[in-house]
N, C-alpha and C positions, 0 to 999 in steps of 0.2 A: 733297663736291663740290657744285658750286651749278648747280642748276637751270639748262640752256640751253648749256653749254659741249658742244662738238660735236665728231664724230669721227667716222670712214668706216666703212661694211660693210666685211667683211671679205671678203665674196666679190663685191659688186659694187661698192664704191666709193664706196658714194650718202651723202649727208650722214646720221648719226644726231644729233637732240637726246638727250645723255644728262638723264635723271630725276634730278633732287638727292631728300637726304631717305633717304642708309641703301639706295638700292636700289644693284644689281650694275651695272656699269658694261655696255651691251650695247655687243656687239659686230656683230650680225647685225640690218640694219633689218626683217626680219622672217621668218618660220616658211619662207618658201621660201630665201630665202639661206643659213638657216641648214641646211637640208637638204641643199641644191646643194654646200656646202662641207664636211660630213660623206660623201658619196658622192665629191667630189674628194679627200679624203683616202684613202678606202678603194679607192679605182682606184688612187692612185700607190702604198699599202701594196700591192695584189694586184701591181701591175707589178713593183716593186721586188723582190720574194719569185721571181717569175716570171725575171728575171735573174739574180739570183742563182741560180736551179736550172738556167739555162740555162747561165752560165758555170763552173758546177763540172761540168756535164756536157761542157762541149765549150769547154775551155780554149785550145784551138790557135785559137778560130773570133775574128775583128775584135770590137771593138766596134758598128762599123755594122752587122756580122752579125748579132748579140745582139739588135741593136734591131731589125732587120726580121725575125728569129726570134720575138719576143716578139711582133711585133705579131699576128702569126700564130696564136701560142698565147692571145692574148688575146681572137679571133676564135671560138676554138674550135677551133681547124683542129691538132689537137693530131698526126694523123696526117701533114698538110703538112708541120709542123715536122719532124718525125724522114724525111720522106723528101729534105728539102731538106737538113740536116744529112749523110744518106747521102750523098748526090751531092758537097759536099762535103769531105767525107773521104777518100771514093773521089778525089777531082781532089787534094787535096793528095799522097795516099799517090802517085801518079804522076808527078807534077811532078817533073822535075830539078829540084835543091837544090843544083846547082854552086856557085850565088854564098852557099849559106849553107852548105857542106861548108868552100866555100874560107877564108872568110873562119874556121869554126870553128875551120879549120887555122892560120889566122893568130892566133887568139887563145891556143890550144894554144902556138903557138910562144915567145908572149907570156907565158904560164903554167910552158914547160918543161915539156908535153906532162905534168904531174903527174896523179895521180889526182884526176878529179873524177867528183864523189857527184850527181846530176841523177834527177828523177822521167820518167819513158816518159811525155806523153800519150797515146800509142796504145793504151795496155795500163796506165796509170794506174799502175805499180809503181815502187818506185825500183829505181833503177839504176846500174851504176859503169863509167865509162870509167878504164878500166886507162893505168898513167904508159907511155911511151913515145910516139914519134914515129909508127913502126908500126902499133903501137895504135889509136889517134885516127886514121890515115891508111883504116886497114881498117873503122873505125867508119863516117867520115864517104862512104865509099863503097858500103857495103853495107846501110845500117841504114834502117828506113823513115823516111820526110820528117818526119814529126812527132816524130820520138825524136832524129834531126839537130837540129831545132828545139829540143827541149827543154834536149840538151846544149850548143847556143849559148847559150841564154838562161842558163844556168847558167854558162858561161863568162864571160859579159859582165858577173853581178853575181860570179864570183870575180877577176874583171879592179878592177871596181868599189873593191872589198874591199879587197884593195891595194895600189892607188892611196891609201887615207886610210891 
C-alpha cells in the first residue's frame, strides 16, 4: 500500500491517512474511536442476548413489546420488567379471542378439523388439539387466550404447509 491513500473511521467517519511500508491498514483515527466502537459493539452483543431471553420468555408478547421490555432491563429495572410482563398476561389471559377462536375455526375448517400438534405459550408444553369439529369448537371456546393463539399460529403454518 503506498503512503497517503485514505479511508474513514470506523466509528466516526473522519478521514484516516493510511501508513505505507508493511504496517496494518487502521481503521480507527485514534485510541478514543477505537474504544467508542468496542463498547458499541458490546451494548448491541448485551441487547441482542437480552432479547433473545426476553423473547423465549414471553413468546406471545409484539416485537415493540420486546423492545420496550428490553429497554427496561437494560436500565436495570429488572423488577419493572417482570411486573410489566405480569400485567400483560393478565390482560391477554382476559381478553376475548372471538375474532381469533373464530377465525381458528375457519382454518380447522380449511384443515378438516384434523389433529394438530401446537406448543401452550401459557404453560410452555406441547400440546394436541384432537380431529373433529367439536373438538376444536370446545378448544376455541374454553381454553385460555394464549393456548388459542398458539394453536392459530400452528394452524396458519399447517395451512401454509399445504398450500406448497
Amino acid at each position: 500500500m503506498a503512503y497517503g491513500n485514505r479511508t474513514h473511521c470506523l466509528s466516526c467517519g473522519a478521514d484516516i491517512v493510511q501508513l505505507g511500508g508493511g504496517h496494518r491498514q487502521r481503521q480507527y483515527c485514534d485510541d478514543t474511536c477505537k474504544q467508542r466502537a468496542y463498547l458499541d459493539r458490546c451494548a448491541r452483543s448485551a441487547s441482542q442476548a437480552r432479547k433473545a431471553t426476553l423473547r423465549a420468555t414471553y413468546p406471545a408478547f409484539a416485537e415493540e413489546t420486546i423492545d420496550l421490555l428490553d429497554g427496561f432491563e437494560a436500565m436495570g429495572n429488572h423488577e419493572m420488567v417482570e411486573r410489566i410482563a405480569a400485567v400483560i398476561c393478565a390482560e391477554l389471559e382476559r381478553r376475548p379471542l372471538t375474532s381469533i377462536a373464530d377465525a381458528l375455526m375457519e382454518l380447522g375448517e380449511q384443515l378438516n378439523y384434523c389433529k394438530l400438534d401446537f406448543a401452550t405459550p401459557s404453560w410452555k408444553v406441547p400440546a394436541v388439539l384432537w380431529p373433529g369439529r367439536d373438538s376444536w369448537q370446545r378448544f376455541a371456546e374454553r381454553a385460555p387466550a394464549l393456548d388459542v393463539k398458539g394453536a392459530y399460529e400452528s394452524a396458519m403454518r399447517a395451512v401454509a404447509s399445504n398450500r406448497q
